[in-house]
Structures are given as C-alpha cells and as structure tokens.
N, C-alpha and C positions, 0 to 999 in steps of 0.2 A: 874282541868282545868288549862291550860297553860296558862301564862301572853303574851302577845306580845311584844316585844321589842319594844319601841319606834327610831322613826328616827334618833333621835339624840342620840341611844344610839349605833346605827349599825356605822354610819359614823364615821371614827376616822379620826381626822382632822392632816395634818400636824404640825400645832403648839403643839399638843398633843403627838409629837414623843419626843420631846427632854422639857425636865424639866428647864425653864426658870426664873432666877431672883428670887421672891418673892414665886413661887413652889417649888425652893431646900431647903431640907428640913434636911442638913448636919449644923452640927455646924460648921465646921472646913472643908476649900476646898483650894487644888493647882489650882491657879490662874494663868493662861497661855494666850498667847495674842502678839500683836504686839502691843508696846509703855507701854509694862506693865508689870512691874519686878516680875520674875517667886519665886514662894516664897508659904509658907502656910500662908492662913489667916481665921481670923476669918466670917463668912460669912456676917456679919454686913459689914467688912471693904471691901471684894472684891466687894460689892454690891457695898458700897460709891465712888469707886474706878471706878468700870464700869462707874454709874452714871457719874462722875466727867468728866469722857472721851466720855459721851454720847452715851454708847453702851450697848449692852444687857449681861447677865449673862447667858453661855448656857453649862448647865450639858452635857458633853462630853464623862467620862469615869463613870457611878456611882458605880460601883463595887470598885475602886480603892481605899485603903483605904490611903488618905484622897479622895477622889471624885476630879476627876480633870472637872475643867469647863473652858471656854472660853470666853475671853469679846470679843464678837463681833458683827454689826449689823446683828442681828437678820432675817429682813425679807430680807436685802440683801443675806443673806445666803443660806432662802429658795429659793429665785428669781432662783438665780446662778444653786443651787442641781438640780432645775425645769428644767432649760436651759441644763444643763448635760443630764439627762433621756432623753430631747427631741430626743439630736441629738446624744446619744445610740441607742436611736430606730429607729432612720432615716437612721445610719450605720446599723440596722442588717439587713440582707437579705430577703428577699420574696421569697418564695422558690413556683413556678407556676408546678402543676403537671396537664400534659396534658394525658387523654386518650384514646386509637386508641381499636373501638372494631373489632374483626372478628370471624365468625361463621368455624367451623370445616372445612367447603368446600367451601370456599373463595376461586374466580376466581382467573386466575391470573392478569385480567386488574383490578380487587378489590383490588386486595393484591400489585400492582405496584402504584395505586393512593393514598391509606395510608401510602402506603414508603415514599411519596415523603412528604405527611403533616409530618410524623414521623419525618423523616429529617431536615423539614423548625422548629418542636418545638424544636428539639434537638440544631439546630443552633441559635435559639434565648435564648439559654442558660434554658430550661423548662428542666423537666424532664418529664419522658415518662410512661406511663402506660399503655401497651398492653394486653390485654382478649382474652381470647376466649369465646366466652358464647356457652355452648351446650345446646338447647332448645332439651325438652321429651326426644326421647329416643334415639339424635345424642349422647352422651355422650360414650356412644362404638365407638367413634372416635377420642378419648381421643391424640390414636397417631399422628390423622392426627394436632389435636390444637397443641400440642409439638413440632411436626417437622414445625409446621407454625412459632412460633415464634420464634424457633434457628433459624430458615431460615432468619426471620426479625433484629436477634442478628447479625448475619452473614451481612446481607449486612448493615448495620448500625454503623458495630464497628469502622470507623474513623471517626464518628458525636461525638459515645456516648457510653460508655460500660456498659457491663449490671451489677445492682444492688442486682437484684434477676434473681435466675433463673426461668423456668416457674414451676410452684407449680400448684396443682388442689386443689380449695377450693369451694366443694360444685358445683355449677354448670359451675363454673366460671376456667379457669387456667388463672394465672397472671401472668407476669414479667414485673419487672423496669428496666428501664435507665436511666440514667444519662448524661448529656453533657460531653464530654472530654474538650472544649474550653469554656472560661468564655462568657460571655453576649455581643452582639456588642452595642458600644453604638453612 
C-alpha cells in the first residue's frame, strides 16, 4: 500500500530554493556582495561577516568549487524576483483564438455575415479559426468545405494571412489565421 504524501511535503517553498546562512553546509565559500571584500573564507567567518552587515548568506553557485554565496537581504531578494515574474507575465501576450463555423452549403448572405465577424476578430488582433463541419453524410462535399474557405483566405488576406491551410480532420476541415496588423488599443 502507498504512503500519501503529505502537504508539506508537495509544497516547496521559495526559501527552500536557495540554501541560506546556517543550511550551507561547505567549509570553505567565495564570499561575494556589495560592501564586502570578494575573497575565500572560512564559513564561520562569511557568516560573521554577513551578520556584522546585517544581511543574509545566500548559496548562489553550489557546484563551484569553493561554493560562491551572496550577502544579501534575503527576503528583499525574494520580494524583487516575485515583482520580476509579475510583470514577465503581465508582458507575455494572450493569444484570443476566435472560431467561425460553416456547413459545406453555406448561403451566400451566411458566408458574407461571418466575413464581416471574421474581419472585426482579425482586426481586433484574435486569430481565426474557420470549419466546416460535414454532419452524416454531407461529407462528399469535402470540395465544396475547401473551396469555401480559400474563398474566405481570399477575401481576408489584407486582415490576416492564413496559418494553416484547410486540412480535413475527421468530420471537421480547419484553417487558421492570423492578424497581419497588431492589436488597436
């Protein structure tokens, strides 16, 4: 029978990333820092050393032989790294995939009022997802789904060019687009 992990054994905490002060466990560490002379020392004396400056001991390189560490405040380090990630992920993009369906014999006032949403998502900088769904046994119409959405490539391509071309998967053929012009904002 299997043990269950406990909570506190799944969660690894960020202080539990970097080996701090009284957990390095090196005799001997390159001592690196602002206001603190770069040197080898005995790890007694780097500690006294951080102490004396009021700041943390934080294992940086531990493969390096001697172990390079860091005097520096600790939890303002972690604050700062926390603030970094934020607004990493506040820079990466949101990529909005919109999809427009149509059936093999789509009218043409059907297939002129999905242009025009196609158009307003490509223009708002989304990308595009166009189908055809062949329900039973339209699917021997394979040609007409294909010539439908070059059709829609076609009148489309100074929104947005296309990604993929149209492919048949199972009941479904797809093609993507993409915006040619970035996002208004």
């Amino acid at each position: 029978m299997r043990r269950k992990k406990s909570r506190q054994q799944r969660v690894t905490r960020k202080e539990d990333q970097h080996k701090i002060n009284q957990k390095i466990r090196a005799s001997e560490v390159r001592l690196v820092g602002d206001n603190v002379e770069m040197d080898v020392y005995p790890i007694e004396k780097a500690l006294a050393i951080a102490e004396e400056l009021g700041l943390d001991l934080v294992e940086i390189s531990p493969d390096a032989k001697p172990p390079v560490v860091k005097a520096m405040d600790y939890k303002k380090f972690l604050y700062e790294q926390k603030k970094r990630e934020k607004v990493m992920k506040a820079k990466a993009s949101k990529v909005v995939v919109k999809e427009i369906r149509f059936g093999p014999n789509t009218d043409d006032h059907d297939y002129e009022f999905k242009k025009k949403n196609a158009e307003k998502f490509l223009k708002d900088g989304a990308k595009l997802k166009a189908f055809v769904f062949f329900k039973g046994r339209s699917i021997v119409f394979k040609d007409k789904g294909e010539i439908l959405l070059l059709r829609l490539a076609t009148d489309l391509e100074e929104f947005g060019k296309v990604e993929q071309m149209p492919k048949l998967e199972g009941k479904r053929m797809t093609m993507f687009m993409s915006p040619t012009t970035s996002k208004k904002k």
